[in-house]
C-alpha positions as CSV (number, residue, x, y, z in Angstrom):
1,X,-31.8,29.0,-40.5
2,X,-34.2,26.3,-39.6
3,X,-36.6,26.8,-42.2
4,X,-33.4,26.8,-45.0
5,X,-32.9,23.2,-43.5
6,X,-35.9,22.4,-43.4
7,X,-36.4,23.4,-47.3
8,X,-33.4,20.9,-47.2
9,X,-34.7,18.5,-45.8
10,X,-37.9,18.3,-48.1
11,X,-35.7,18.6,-51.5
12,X,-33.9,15.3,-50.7
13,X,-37.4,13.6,-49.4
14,X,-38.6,14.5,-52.4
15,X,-35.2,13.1,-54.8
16,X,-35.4,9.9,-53.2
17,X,-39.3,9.6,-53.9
18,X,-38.8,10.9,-57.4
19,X,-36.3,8.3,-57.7
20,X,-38.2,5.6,-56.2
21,X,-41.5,6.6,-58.4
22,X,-38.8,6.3,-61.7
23,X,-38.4,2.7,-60.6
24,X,-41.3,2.0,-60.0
25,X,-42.9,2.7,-63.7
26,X,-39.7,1.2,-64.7
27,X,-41.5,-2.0,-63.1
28,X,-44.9,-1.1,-64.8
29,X,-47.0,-0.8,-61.8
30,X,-48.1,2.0,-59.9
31,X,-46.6,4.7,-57.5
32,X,-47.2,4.4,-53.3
33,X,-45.5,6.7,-51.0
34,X,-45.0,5.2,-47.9
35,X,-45.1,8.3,-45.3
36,X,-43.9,8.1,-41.3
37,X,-45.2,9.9,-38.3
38,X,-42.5,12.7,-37.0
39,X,-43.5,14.6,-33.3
40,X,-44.6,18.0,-33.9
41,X,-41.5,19.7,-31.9
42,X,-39.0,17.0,-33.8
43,X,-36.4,18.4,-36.4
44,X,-38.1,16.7,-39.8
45,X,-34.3,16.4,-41.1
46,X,-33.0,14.8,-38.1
47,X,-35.9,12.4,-38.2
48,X,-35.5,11.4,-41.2
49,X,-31.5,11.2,-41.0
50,X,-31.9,9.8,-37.9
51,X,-33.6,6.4,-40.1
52,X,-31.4,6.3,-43.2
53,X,-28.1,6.5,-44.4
54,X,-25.8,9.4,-45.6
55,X,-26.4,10.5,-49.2
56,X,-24.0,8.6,-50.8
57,X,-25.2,5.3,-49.1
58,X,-28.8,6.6,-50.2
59,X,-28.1,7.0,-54.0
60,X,-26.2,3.4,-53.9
61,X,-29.1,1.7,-52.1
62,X,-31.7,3.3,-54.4
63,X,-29.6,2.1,-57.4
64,X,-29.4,-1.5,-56.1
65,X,-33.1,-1.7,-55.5
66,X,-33.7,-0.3,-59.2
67,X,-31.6,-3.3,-60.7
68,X,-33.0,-5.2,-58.7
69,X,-36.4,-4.2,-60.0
70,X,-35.2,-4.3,-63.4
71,X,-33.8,-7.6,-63.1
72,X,-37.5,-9.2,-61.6
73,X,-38.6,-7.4,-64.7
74,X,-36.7,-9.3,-67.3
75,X,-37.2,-12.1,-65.3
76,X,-41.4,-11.5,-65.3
77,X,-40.9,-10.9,-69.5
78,X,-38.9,-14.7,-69.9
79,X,-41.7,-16.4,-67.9
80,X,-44.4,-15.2,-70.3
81,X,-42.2,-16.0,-73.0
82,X,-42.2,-19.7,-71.4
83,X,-45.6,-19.7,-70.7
84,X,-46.9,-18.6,-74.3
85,X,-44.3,-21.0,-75.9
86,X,-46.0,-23.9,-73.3
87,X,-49.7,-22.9,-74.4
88,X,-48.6,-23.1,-78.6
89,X,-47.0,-26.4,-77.3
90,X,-50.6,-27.3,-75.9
91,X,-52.7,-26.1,-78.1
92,X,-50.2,-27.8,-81.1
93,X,-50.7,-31.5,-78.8
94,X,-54.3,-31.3,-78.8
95,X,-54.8,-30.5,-82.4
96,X,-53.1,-33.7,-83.2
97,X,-54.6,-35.6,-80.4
98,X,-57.5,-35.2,-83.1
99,X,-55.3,-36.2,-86.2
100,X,-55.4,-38.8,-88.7
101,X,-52.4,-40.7,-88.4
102,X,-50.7,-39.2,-91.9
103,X,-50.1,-35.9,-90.0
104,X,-47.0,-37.7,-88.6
105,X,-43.4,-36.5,-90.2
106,X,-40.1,-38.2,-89.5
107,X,-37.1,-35.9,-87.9
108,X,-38.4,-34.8,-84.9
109,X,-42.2,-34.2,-86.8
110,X,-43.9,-36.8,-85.6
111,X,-47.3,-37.1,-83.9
112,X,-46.7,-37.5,-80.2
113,X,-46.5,-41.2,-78.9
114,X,-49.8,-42.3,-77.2
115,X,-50.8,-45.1,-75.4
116,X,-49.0,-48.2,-77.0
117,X,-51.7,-50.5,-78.8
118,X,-51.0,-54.2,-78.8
119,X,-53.1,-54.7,-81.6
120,X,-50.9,-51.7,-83.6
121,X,-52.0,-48.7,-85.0
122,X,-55.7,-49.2,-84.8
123,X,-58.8,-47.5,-83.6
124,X,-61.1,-49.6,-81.2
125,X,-64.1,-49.7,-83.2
126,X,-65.5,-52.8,-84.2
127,X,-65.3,-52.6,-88.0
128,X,-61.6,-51.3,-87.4
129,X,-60.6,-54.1,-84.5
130,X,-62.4,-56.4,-86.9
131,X,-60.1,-55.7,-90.3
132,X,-57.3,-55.6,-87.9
133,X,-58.0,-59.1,-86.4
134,X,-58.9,-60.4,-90.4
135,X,-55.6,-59.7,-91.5
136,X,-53.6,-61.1,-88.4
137,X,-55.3,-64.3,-88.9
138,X,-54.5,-64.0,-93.0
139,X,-50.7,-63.8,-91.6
140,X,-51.1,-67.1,-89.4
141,X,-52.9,-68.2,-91.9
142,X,-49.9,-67.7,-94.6
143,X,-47.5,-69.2,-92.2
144,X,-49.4,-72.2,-91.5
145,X,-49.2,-72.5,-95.2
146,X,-45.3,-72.2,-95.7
147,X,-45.3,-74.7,-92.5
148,X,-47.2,-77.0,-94.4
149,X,-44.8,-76.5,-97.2
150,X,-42.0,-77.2,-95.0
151,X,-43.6,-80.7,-93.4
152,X,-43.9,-82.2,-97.0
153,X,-40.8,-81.7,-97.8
154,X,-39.5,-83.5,-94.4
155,X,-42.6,-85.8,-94.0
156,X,-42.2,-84.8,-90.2
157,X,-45.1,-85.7,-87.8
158,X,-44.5,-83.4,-85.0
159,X,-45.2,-80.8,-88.0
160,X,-48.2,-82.2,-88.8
161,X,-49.5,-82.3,-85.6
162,X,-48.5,-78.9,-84.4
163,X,-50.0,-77.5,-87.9
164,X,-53.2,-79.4,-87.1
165,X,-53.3,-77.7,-83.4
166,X,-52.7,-74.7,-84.5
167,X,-55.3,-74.9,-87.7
168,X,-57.6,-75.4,-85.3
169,X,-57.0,-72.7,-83.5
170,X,-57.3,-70.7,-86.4
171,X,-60.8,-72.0,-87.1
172,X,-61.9,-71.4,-83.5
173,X,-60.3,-67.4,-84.0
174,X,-62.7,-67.2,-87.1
175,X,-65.8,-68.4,-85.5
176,X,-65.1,-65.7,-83.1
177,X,-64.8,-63.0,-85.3
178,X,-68.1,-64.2,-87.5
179,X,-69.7,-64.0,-83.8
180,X,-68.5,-60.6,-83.5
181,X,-69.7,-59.7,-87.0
182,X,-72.8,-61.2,-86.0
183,X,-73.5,-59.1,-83.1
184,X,-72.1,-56.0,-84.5
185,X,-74.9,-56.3,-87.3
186,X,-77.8,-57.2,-85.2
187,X,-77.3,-54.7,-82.5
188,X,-77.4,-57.3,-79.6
189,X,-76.4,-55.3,-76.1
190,X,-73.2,-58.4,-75.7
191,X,-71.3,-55.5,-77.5
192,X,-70.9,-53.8,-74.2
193,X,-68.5,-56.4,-73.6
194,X,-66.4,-56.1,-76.1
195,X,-63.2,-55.0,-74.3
196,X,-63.3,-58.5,-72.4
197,X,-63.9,-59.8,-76.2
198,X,-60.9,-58.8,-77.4
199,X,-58.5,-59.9,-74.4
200,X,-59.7,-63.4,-75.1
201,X,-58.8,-62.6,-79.3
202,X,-55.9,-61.0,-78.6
203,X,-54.4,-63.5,-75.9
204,X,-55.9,-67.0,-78.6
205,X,-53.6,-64.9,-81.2
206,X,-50.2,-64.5,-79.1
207,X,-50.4,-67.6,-78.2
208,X,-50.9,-68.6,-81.7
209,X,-47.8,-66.5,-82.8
210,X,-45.8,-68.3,-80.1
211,X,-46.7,-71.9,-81.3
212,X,-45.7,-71.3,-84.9
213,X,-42.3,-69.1,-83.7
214,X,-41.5,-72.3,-81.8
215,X,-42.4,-74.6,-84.6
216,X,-40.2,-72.1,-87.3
217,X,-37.5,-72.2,-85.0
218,X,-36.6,-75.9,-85.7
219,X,-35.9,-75.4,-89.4
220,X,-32.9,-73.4,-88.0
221,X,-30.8,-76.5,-88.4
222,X,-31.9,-77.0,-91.8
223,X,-29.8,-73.7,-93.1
224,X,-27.1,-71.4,-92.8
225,X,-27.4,-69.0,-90.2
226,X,-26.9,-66.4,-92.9
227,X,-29.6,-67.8,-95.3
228,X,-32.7,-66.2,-94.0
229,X,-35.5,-63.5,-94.2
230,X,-37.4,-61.4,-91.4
231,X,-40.8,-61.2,-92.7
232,X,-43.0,-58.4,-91.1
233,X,-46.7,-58.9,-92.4
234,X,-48.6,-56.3,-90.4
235,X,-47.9,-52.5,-89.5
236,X,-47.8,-52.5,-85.9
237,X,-46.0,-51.3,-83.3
238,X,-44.5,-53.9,-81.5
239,X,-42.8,-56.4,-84.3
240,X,-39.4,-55.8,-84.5
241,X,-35.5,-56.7,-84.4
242,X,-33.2,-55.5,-82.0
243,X,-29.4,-55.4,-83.0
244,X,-27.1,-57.5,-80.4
245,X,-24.5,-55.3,-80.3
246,X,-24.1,-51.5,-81.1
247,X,-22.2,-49.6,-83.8
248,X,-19.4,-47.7,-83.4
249,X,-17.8,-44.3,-84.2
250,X,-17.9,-43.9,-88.2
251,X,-16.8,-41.5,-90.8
252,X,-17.8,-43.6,-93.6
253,X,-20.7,-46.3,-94.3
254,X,-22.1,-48.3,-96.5
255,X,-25.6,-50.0,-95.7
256,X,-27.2,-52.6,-97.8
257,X,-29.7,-55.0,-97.5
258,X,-33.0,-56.9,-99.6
259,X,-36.3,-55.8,-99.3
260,X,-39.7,-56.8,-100.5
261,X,-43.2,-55.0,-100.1
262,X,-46.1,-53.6,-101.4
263,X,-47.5,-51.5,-98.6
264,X,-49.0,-48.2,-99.3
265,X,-48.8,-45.7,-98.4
266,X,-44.9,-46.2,-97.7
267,X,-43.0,-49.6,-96.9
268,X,-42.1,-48.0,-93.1
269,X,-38.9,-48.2,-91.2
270,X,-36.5,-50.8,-93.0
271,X,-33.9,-50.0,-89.8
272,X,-33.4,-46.7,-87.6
273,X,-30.2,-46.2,-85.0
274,X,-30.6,-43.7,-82.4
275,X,-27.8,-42.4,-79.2
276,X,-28.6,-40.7,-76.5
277,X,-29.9,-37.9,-77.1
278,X,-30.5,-38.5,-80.8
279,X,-33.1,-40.6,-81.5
280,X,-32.4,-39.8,-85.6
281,X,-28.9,-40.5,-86.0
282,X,-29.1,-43.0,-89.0
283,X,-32.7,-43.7,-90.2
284,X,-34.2,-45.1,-93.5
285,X,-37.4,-44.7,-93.9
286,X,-40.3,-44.2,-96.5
287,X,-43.1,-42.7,-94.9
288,X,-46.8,-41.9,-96.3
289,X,-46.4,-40.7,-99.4
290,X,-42.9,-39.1,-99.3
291,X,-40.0,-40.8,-101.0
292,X,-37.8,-42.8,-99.1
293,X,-35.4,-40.8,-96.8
294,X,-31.7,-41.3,-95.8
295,X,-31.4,-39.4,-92.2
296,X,-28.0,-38.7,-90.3
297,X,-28.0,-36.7,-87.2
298,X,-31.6,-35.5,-88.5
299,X,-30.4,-33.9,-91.7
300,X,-32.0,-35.4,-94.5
301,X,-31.5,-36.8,-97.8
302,X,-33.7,-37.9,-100.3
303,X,-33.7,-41.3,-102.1
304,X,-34.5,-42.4,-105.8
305,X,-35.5,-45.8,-105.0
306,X,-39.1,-47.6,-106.8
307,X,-39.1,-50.6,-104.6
308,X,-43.2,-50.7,-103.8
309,X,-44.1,-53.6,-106.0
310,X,-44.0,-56.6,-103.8
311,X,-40.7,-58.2,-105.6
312,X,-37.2,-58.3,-104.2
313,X,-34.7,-55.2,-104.6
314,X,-31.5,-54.8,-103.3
315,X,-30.5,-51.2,-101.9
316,X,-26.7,-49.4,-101.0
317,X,-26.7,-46.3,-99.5
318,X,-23.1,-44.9,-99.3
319,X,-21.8,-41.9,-97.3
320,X,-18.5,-40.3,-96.0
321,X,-18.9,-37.2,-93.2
322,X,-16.6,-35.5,-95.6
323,X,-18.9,-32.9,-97.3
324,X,-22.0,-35.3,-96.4
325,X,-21.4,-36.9,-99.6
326,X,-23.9,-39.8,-100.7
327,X,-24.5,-42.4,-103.0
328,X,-27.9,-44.5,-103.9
329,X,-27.6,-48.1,-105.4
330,X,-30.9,-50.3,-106.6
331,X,-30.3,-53.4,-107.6
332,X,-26.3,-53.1,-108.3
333,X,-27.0,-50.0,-110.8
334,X,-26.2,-46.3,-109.3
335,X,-29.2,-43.9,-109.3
336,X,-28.3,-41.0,-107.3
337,X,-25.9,-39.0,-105.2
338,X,-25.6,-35.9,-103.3
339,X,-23.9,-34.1,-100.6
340,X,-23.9,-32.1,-97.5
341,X,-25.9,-34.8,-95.4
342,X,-24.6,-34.3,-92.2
343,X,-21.1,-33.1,-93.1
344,X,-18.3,-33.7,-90.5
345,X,-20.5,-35.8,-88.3
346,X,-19.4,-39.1,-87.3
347,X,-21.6,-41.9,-86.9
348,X,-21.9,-42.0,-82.8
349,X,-21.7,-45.0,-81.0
350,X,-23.3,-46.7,-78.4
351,X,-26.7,-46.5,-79.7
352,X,-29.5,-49.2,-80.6
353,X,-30.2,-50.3,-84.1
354,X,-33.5,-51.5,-84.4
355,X,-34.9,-53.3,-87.7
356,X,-38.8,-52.8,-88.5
357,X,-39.4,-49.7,-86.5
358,X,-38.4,-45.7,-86.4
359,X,-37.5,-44.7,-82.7
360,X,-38.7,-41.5,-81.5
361,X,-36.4,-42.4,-78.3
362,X,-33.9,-44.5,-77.5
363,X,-35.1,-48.1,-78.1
364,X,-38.9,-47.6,-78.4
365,X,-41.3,-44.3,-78.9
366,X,-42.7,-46.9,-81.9
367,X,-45.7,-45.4,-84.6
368,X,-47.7,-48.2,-86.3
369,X,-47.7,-45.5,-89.3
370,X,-44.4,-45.7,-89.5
371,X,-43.0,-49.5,-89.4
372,X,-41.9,-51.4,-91.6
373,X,-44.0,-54.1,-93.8
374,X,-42.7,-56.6,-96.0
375,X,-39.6,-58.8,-95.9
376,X,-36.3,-57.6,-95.5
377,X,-32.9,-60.1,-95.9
378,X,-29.2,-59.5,-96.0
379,X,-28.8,-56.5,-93.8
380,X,-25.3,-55.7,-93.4
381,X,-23.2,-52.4,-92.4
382,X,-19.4,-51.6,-93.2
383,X,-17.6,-48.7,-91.8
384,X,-16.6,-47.4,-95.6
385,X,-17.5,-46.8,-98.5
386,X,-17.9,-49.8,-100.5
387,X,-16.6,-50.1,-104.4
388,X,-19.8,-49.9,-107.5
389,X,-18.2,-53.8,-108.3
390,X,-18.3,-55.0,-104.6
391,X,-21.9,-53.5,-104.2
392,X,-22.4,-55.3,-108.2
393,X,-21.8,-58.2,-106.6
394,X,-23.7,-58.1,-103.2
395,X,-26.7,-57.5,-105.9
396,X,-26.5,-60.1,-107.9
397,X,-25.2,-62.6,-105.5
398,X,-21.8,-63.3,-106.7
399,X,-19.7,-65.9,-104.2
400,X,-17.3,-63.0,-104.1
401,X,-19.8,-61.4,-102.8
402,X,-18.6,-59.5,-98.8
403,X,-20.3,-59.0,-95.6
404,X,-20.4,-55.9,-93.3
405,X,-17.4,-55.6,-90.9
406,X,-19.6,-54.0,-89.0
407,X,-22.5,-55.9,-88.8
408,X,-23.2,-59.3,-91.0
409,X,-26.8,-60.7,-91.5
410,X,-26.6,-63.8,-89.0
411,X,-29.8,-65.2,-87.2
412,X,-27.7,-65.2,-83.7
413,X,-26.9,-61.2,-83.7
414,X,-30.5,-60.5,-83.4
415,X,-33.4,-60.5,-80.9
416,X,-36.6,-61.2,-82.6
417,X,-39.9,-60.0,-80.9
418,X,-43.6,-59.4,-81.6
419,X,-44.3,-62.3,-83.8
420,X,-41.6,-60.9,-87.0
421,X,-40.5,-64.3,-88.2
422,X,-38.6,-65.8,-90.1
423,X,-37.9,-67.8,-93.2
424,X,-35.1,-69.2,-95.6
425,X,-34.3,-66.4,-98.2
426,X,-35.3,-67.3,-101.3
427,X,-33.7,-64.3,-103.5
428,X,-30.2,-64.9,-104.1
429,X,-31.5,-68.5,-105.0
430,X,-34.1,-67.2,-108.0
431,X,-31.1,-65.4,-109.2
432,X,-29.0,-68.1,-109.2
């Protein structure tokens, strides 16, 4: 009788490490058996009942411990999941840390934001800092020229003085720059301080944009508030316009607005809107060499405009969330449609419409490559879709002519910043 017992007794030692071994391959590792000490003279089944529990109690512990197991197991299979996902990620960040600037894509493509440049989208080498710094003083330049302009017209001496400051200025920049030329050519060791070089540039030249943005600003009382142009002369990333006030919830728009530019490749961001957590939710932009893009909610629609000659165009773009359907208008004439851009999806509000730069998040997340350059007038927003004889006439500037009940060009509704400035719009007056 003792020895059937104890035959007993082994069979079930045995189950319950059969069951325990089954788990443990479950689990992928390998097998221990963990063994106690029983006294010689001690019953082996009433030692080892004596430090578990009944059978049933046995089977529903060894069950819990075997999900249990299975559950660490799954959760052991999503964190390598994560962590391969997180090395692509990595591996995908430092290949385009290495990247010419046209690997960027709108849409949630673009190159990942680095360290914001005050200068724009340049690399610090000399010959590069050097082009960048020739065309910023071309733009003063051109302004100084249109300020000129302006003081002839109003014989006003505080012009003329402030234009013969600021000439000045200009001339001392130049001498700078030659200098730098200079040195870069000869190989002379001063080059070692060229970081301290270019804080002195770059603070001469915001001041500089600051002197002439305060002179422009006193022709304000010599036009409508309406009768103006934002010109943006370089691609950088910090000259833009920020909208006063946000939009609100739309299932229809029309946008319009005059543009001018010949930069290649692509004329930028004329405007983009983002919401939380959308930085795409109504974007124009023509980037690189693609053809400008419509984007709502990210979906994307492609434009037939040909506005890259450096004259003035004027552009609709129409849009209901009903089926996504859209219209393109250049110059007053129709020149394509579509549909299924963002279907039943309303305009969100509470966002930030910005004019000059695509937004990777809310209100900043700027790319040089992908601003705007050129001049850009007229910008106005309804919450409909507007008629082919009410856009005729925003085109050709009839007096019948509407503006956007959602947002109408007027100098007071926006925040200028990063040296953008602006003039009186001359295109409705060629046409007219």
């Amino acid at each position: 009788m003792q020895v059937a017992r104890r035959g007993i007794c082994w069979r079930l030692f045995l189950f319950s490490c059969l069951l325990l071994e089954s788990s443990c391959q479950d689990f992928g590792g390998q097998t221990q058996f963990i063994c106690t000490s029983v006294p010689k003279d001690m019953d082996i089944c009433a030692a080892t009942l004596q430090n578990s529990v009944p059978g049933e109690d046995l089977k529903t512990t060894v069950m819990q411990l075997r999900e249990t197991v299975l559950q660490q197991k799954e959760t052991i299979m999503n964190q390598k999941e994560t962590i391969r996902e997180l090395t692509s990620k990595l591996a995908r960040c430092e290949s385009q840390s290495g990247a010419e600037p046209g690997d960027a894509r709108p849409g949630g493509r673009r190159k990942e934001a680095g360290t914001k440049n005050t200068m724009g989208d340049v690399s610090r080498g000399p010959a590069d800092t050097l082009t960048q710094l020739s065309q910023t003083l071309q733009s003063l330049k051109q302004r100084l020229e249109n300020l000129e302009q302006f003081s002839r017209s109003n014989n006003s001496v505080q012009a003329n003085s402030l234009k013969d400051l600021l000439q000045s200025k200009i001339d001392d920049l130049e001498k700078q720059v030659l200098s730098r030329v200079n040195s870069i050519e000869e190989g002379k060791p001063g080059l070692r301080n060229e970081t301290e070089q270019r804080g002195r540039v770059e603070s001469t030249l915001t001041s500089l944009h600051q002197r002439i943005t305060d002179l422009e600003k006193g022709q304000r009382e010599n036009r409508p508030l309406d009768k103006f142009q934002l010109t943006f002369p370089l691609r950088t990333n910090y000259m833009y316009a920020k909208v006063k006030k946000s939009l609100p919830e739309m299932y229809a728009l029309t946008v319009c607005m005059w543009l001018k530019s010949n930069a290649s490749p692509g004329v930028g961001t004329p405007f983009s809107y983002a919401v939380p957590g959308q930085a795409n939710e109504l974007v124009l932009i023509e980037w690189g060499n693609n053809p400008m893009e419509i984007l709502i909610n990210d979906k994307v629609a492609k434009l037939p405009f040909l506005i890259n000659d450096g004259k003035w165009h004027h552009i609709c773009v129409t849009w209901t969330t009903r089926d996504g359907v859209w219209e393109a208008f250049q110059d007053g004439v129709k020149r394509g449609s579509g549909e299924n851009l963002a279907p039943y999806h309303p305009i969100k509000p509470q966002g930030l419409l910005i004019l000059g730069q695509e937004q990777d998040t809310l209100g900043g997340g700027f790319d040089a490559t992908q601003a705007f350059v050129g001049d850009l007038a007229n910008f106005h927003i309804w919450d409909r879709k507007l008629s082919v004889g009410e856009i005729y006439n925003l085109a050709t500037c009839s007096s019948k002519a509407q503006v956007g009940n959602v947002f109408a060009w007027m100098e007071t509704s926006l925040d200028i910043y990063g040296g953008a400035s602006k003039w009186t719009f001359e295109a409705c007056r060629q046409l007219n």
